[in-house]
C-alpha atoms as one frame of an Amber mdcrd trajectory, in Angstrom:
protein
  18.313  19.043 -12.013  14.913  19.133 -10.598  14.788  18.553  -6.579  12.334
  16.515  -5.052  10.255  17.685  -2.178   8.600  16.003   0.786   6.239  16.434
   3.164   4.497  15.609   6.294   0.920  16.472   6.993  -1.361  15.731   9.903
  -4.489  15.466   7.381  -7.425  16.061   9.814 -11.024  14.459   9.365 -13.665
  15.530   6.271 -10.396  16.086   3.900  -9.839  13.852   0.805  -6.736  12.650
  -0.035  -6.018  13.880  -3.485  -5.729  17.263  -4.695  -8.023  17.010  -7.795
 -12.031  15.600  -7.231 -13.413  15.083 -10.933 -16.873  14.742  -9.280 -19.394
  17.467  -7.905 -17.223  20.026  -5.697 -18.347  19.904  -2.410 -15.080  18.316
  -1.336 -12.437  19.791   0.970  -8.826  19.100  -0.864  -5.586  18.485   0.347
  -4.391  21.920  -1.966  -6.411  23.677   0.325  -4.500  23.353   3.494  -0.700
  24.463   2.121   0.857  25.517  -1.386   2.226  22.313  -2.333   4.623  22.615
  -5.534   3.112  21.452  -8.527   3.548  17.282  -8.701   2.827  16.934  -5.656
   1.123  13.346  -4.554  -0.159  11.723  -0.944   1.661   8.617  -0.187  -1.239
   6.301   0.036  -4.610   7.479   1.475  -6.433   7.685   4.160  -9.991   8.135
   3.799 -12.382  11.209   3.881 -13.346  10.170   7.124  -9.877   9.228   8.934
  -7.043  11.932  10.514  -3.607  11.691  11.130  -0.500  11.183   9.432  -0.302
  11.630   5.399   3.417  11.585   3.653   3.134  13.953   0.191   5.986  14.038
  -2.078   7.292  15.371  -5.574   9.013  12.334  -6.386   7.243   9.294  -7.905
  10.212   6.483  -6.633   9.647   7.828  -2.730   5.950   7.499  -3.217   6.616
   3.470  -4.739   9.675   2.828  -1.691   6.696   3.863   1.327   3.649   2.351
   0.009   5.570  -1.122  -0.517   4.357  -3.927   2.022   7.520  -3.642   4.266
   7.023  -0.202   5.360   4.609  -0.311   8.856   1.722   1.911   9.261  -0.057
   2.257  12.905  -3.048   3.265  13.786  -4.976   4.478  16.670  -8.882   3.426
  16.865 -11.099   4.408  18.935 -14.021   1.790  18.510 -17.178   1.703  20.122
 -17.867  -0.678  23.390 -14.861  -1.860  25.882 -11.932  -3.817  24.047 -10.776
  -6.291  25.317  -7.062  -9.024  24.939  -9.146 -11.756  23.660  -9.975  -9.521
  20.516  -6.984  -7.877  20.333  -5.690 -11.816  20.013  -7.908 -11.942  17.126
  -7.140  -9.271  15.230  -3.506 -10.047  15.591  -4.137 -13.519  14.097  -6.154
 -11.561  10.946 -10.060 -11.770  10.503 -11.964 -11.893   7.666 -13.407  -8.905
   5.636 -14.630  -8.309   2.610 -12.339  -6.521  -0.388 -13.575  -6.077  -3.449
 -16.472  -8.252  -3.444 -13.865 -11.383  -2.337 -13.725 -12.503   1.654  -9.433
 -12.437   2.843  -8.605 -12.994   6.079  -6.186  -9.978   6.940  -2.184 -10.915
   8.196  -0.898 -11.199  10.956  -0.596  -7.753  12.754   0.536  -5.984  15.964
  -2.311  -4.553  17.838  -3.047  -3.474  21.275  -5.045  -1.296  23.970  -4.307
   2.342  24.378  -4.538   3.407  27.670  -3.294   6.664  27.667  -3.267   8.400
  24.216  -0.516  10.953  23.171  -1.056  15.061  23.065  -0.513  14.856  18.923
  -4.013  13.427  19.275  -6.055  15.741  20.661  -9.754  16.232  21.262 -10.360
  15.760  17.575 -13.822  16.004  16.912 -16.768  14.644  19.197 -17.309  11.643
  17.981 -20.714  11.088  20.514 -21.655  11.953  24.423 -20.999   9.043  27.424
 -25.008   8.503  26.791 -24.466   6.140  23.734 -22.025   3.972  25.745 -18.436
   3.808  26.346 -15.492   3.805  24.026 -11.985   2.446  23.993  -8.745   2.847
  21.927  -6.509  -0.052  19.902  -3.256   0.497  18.150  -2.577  -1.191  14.897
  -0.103  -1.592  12.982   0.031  -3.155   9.317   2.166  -3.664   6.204  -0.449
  -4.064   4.272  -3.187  -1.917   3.857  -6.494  -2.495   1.295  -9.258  -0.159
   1.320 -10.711   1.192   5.074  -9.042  -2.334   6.307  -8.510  -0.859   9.931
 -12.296  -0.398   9.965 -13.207  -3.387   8.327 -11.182  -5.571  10.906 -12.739
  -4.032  14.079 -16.188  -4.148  12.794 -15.071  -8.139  12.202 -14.585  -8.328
  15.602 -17.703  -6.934  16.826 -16.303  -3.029  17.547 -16.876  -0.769  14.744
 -14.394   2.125  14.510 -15.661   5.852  15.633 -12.553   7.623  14.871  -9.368
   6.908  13.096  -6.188   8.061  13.220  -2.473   6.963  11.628  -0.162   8.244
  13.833   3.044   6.508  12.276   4.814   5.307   8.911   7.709   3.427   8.790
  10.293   5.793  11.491   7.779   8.700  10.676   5.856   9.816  13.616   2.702
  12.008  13.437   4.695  13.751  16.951   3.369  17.291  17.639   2.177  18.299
  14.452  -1.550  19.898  15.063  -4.922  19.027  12.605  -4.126  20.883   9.691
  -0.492  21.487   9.574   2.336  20.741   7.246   5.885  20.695   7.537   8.489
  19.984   4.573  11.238  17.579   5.328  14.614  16.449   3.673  13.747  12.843
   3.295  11.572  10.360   4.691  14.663   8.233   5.508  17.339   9.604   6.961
């Protein structure tokens, strides 16, 4: 009886999500950061451009129980200009972006400032210097999840995301685990 495997993996920025590219290679793959077992799969995506936490698994059912619409993903965002409650009021109430050529007004969501962010963050890249103007962090936190929607809802709003980072699925927190690493679990759901 084959046993599944899973993992955790704080996926840092400039990585794709996949561990094949049929394109030109000039890609940096998830394959390259740990020996994942053959069959192994990311649990959703996050995009080339994005960091944070990525769930990777051998077995197929896991992969179809975390990406359903009742499991909650958060975010952190650090978006360009000074954020303020009256946006984060909108973005809880949804906005409207564009997916796949078709305007939808996102779902209701939690969301909220970040004052003070956690250590599993980190310096990260520089995203720019003070001389461009200042920057703030939001949290948020969705069940769905269509293609760079975090980015697409605080553009909406009028503050376009600089960096991006999922620091939680479901129970699953991204914790202390540094850019880069990867560390093999039991389950996803204890």
């Amino acid at each position: 009886m084959k046993t599944e495997r899973h993992f955790l993996l704080h996926k840092p920025h400039d990585y794709l999500s996949q561990f094949i590219y049929e394109k030109k290679r000039t890609k940096k793959l998830l394959g390259e950061l740990h020996d994942f077992p053959e069959g192994t799969m990311a649990i959703g995506r996050l995009d080339e451009d994005s960091e944070g936490l990525l769930l990777l698994t051998t077995d197929g059912m896991m992969s179809e129980i975390v990406r359903s619409k009742t499991v909650e993903k958060e975010y952190y965002a650090q978006v360009d200009g000074i954020i303020n409650e009256s946006v984060i009021s909108q973005l809880k109430n949804g906005v409207e972006i564009g997916f796949k050529g078709i305007r939808y007004t996102t779902k209701n969501c939690d969301a909220k400032i970040i004052t003070k962010l956690p250590d599993c963050i980190g310096d990260g890249r520089k995203i720019r210097d003070e001389r461009h103007g200042p920057t703030s962090w939001v949290s948020i936190t969705l069940t769905e999840g269509k293609f760079r929607q975090v980015r697409k809802m605080t553009a909406a709003v009028g503050f376009p995301t600089l960096r991006l980072i999922r620091i939680r699925v479901g129970d699953i927190h991204l914790q202390n685990l540094k850019a880069g690493e990867v560390v093999e679990v039991k389950s996803f759901f204890e």
